[in-house]
C-alpha positions in Angstrom: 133.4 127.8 111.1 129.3 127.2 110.1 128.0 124.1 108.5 128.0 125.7 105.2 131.7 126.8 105.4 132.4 123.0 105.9 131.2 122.5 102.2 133.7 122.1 99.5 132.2 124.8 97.2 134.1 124.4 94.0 133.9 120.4 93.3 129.6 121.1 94.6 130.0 124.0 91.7 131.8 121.7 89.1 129.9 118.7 89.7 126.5 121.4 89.0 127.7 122.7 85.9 129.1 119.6 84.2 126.0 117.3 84.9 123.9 120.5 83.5 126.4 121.2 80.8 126.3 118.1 79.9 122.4 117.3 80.0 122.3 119.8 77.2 124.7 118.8 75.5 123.3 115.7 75.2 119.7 117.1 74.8 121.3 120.0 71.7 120.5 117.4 68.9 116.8 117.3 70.2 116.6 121.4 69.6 118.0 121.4 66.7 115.9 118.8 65.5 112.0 117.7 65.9 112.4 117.7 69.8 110.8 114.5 71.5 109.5 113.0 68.1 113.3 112.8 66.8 113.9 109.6 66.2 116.8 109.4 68.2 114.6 111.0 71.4 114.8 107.4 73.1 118.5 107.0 73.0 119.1 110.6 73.9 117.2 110.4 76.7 118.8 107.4 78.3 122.7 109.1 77.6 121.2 111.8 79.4 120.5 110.1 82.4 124.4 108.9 82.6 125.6 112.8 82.5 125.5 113.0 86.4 127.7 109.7 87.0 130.2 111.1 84.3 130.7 114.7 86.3 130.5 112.3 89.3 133.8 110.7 87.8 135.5 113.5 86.7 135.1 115.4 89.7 136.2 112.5 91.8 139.3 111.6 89.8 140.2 115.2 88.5 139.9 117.2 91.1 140.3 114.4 94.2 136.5 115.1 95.7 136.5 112.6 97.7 139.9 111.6 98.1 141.1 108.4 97.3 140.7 105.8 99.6 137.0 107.4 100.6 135.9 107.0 97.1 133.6 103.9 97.4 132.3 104.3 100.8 131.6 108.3 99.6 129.7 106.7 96.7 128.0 104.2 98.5 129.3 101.6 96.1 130.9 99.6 99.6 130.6 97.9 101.9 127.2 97.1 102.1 126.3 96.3 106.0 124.9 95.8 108.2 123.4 93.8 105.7 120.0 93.2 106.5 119.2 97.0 107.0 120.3 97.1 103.4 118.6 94.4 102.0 115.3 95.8 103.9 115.7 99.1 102.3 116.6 97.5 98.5 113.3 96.0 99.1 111.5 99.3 100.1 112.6 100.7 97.3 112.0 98.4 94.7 108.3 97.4 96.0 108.0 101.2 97.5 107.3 103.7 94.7 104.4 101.7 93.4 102.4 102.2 96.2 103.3 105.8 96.8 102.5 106.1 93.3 98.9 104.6 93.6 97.9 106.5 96.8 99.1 109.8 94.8 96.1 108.5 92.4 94.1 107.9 95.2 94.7 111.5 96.4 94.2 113.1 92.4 90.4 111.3 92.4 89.7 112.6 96.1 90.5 116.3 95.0 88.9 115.9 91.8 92.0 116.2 89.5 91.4 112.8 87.9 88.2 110.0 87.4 89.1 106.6 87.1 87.9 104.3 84.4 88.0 100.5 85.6 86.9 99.9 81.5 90.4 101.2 80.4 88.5 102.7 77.1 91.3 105.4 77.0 94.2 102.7 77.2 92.3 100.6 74.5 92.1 103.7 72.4 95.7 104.6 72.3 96.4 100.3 72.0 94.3 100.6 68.8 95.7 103.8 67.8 99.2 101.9 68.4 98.2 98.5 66.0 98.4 98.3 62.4 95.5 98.6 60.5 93.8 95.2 60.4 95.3 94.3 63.5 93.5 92.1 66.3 92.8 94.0 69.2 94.2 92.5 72.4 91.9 91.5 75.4 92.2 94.8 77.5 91.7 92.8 80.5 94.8 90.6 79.8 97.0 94.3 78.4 96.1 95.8 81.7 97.3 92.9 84.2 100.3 92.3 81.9 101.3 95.7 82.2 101.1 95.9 86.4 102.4 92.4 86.6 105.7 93.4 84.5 106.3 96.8 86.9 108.7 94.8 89.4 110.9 93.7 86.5 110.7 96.4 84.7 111.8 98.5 87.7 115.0 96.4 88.1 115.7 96.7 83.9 115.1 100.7 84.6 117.6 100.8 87.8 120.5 100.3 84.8 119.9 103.9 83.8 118.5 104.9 87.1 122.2 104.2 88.1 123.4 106.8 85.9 121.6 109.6 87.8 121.7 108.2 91.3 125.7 108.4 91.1 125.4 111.8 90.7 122.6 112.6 92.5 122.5 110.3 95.7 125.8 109.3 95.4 127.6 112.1 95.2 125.9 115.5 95.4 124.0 114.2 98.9 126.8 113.4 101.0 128.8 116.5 99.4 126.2 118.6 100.6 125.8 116.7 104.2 127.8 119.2 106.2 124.8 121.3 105.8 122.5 118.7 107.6 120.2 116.4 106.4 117.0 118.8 105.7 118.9 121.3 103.6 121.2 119.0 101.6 118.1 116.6 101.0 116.3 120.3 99.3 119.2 121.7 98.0 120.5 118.5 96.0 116.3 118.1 94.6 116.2 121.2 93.6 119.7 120.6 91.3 117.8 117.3 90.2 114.6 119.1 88.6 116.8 121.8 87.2 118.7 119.3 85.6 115.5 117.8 84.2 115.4 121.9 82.2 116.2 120.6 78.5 113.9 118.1 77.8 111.0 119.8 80.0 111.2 122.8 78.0 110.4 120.3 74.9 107.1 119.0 76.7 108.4 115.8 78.4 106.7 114.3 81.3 103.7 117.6 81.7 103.4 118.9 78.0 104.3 122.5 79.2 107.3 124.1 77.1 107.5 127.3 79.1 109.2 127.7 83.1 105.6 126.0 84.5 106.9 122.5 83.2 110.1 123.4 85.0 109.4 124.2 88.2 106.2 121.4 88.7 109.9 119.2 87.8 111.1 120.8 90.4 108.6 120.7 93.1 108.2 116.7 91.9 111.9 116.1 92.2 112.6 117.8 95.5 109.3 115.3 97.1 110.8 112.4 95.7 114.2 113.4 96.2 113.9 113.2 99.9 112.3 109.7 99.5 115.7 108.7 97.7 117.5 110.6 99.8 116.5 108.7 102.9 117.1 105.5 101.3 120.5 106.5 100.8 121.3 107.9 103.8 119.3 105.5 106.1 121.4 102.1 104.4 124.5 104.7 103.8 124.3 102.8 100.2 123.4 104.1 97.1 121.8 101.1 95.8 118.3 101.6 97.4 118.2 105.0 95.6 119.1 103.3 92.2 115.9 100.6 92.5 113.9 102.7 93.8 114.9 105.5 91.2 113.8 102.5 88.7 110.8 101.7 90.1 109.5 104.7 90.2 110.4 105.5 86.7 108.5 102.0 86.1 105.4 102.3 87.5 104.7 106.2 86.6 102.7 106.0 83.6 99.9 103.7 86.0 97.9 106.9 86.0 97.8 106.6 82.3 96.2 102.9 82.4 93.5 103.8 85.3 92.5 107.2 83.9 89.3 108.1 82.3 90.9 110.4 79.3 94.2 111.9 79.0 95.1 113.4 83.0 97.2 116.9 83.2 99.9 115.2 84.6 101.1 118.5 86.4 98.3 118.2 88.1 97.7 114.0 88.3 101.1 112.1 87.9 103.5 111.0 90.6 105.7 114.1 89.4 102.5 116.9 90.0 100.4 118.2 92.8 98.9 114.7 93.9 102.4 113.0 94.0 103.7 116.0 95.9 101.2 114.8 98.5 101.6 111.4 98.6 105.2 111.7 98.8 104.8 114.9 101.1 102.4 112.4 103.4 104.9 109.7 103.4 107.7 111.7 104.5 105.8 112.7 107.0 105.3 109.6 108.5 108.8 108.9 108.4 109.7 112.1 110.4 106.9 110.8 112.9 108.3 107.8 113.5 112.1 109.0 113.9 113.6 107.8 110.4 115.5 111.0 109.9 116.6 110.7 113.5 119.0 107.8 113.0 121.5 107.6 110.0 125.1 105.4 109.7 127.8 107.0 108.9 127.9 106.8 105.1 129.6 103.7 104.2 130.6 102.5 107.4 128.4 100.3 110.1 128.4 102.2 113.4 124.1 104.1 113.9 124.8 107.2 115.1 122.0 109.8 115.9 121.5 113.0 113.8 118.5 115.3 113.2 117.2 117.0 110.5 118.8 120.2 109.9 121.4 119.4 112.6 125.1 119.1 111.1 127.1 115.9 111.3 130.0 116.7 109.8 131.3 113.1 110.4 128.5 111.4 108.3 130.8 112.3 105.0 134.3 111.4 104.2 135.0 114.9 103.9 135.7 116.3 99.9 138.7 118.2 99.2 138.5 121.4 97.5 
């Protein structure tokens, strides 16, 4: 039997079209209205991001994938040991994505994509823009470090929906797909995640672009960051480095919108486009470097056993039934 035979196809193949089914559902009130300036846009976007936990659940509890009595350690939910190598990686994750995030801005000024504007005149035009008329305007200085100062926080305050997704995502889908090693399921599972992303991108979220473009720059972005995740999840073999670090990076990716001179393509600038494809790609490969794909728990249990990416460990999942 190959690696890919040793995937349960049809939960993999529900999970997939209920979280997508699902997403537009969720997203059908946005079409039918004023897209992303319906009111309701905000809330809508947030339910969306629980559709992956919910097929998650059902999947688990309707059609036994995993099997019960695997269910928490599948998730990633329990137990969380050996401890320290978790809390480590909680803390990578939280104070992670920032940084990544900057050096992609670093990398969008060195190929040109982006100036920088230390006078934050674009952010105190869209502040203004923002007051009512009359209004005092706000010392930029004092916006601009209120803003990076509150990223931490807000990336815990973001990991509540973040959750949503990473039970789907990192919690489930991963491991599902682990029987066909680490490099493909870490691809194959980013790839579902930017396809998922399809029914608000098509309405001009996160690059502007309603067409496939929008869609596959999704794509591209959530396959690089996916592995990040992805190795946070299967280095502490718990899903709740994913889910801060999902938050965090959700919180700090408008910083290209504070330190830009102008309005940046963000296909092209934000964490999401070409430069965050970089940094991430860059980071990733330092981690390969230095062996960090090399050495994975089992997921959910303590014993460090050595794998390789692309090379099948079959026993790294509680295995799904069919």
């Amino acid at each position: 039997m190959t690696a890919a035979q040793k995937v349960r196809w049809a939960p993999v193949l529900a999970f997939v079209l209920l979280a997508c089914g699902l997403a537009w559902l969720v997203a059908l009130p946005l079409w039918l209205g004023d897209g992303l300036a319906e009111p309701l846009a905000p809330v809508l976007l947030v339910v969306m991001m629980l559709t992956p936990a919910v097929a998650a659940l059902i999947v688990t509890f309707a059609l036994g994938a995993p099997a019960r009595g695997t269910r928490l350690r599948f998730l990633g939910f329990w137990p969380l040991r050996p401890a320290r190598r978790v809390v480590w990686l909680l803390l990578i994750g939280w104070l992670g994505p920032p940084v990544v995030v900057a050096f992609g801005i670093l990398i969008a000024v060195a190929l040109g994509i982006v100036q920088l504007d230390f006078t934050f005149a674009g952010l105190a035009a869209q502040i203004e823009q923002a007051l009512p008329a009359g209004a005092p305007m706000p010392p930029i200085g004092l916006v601009v470090i209120s803003q990076l100062a509150i990223i931490p926080v807000a990336a815990l305050v973001n990991s509540v929906p973040a959750l949503g997704e990473e039970l789907g995502w990192r919690g489930w889908l991963l491991p599902a797909l682990r029987p066909l090693g680490t490099g493909p399921a870490l691809l194959v599972s980013g790839v579902i995640w930017g396809l998922w992303h399809s029914p608000v991108i098509l309405l001009g979220y996160n690059f502007g672009r309603t067409d496939v473009s929008g869609v596959l720059f999704m794509t591209v972005g959530c396959v690089a960051w996916g592995v990040l995740l992805g190795w946070l999840r299967l280095r502490s073999a718990s899903i709740w480095p994913a889910v801060v670090a999902h938050g965090s990076l959700n919180a700090s990716a408008g910083l290209i919108l504070i330190v830009a001179a102008g309005q940046p393509d963000l296909a092209l600038a934000g964490p999401l486009g070409v430069a965050g494809w970089v940094a991430a790609a860059v980071v990733v490969a330092v981690l390969l470097v230095t062996g960090q794909f090399r050495r994975q728990p089992e997921l959910g249990a303590a014993p460090v056993r050595t794998t390789r990416v692309g090379e099948t460990d079959a026993s790294a999942s509680p295995s799904v039934a069919p």
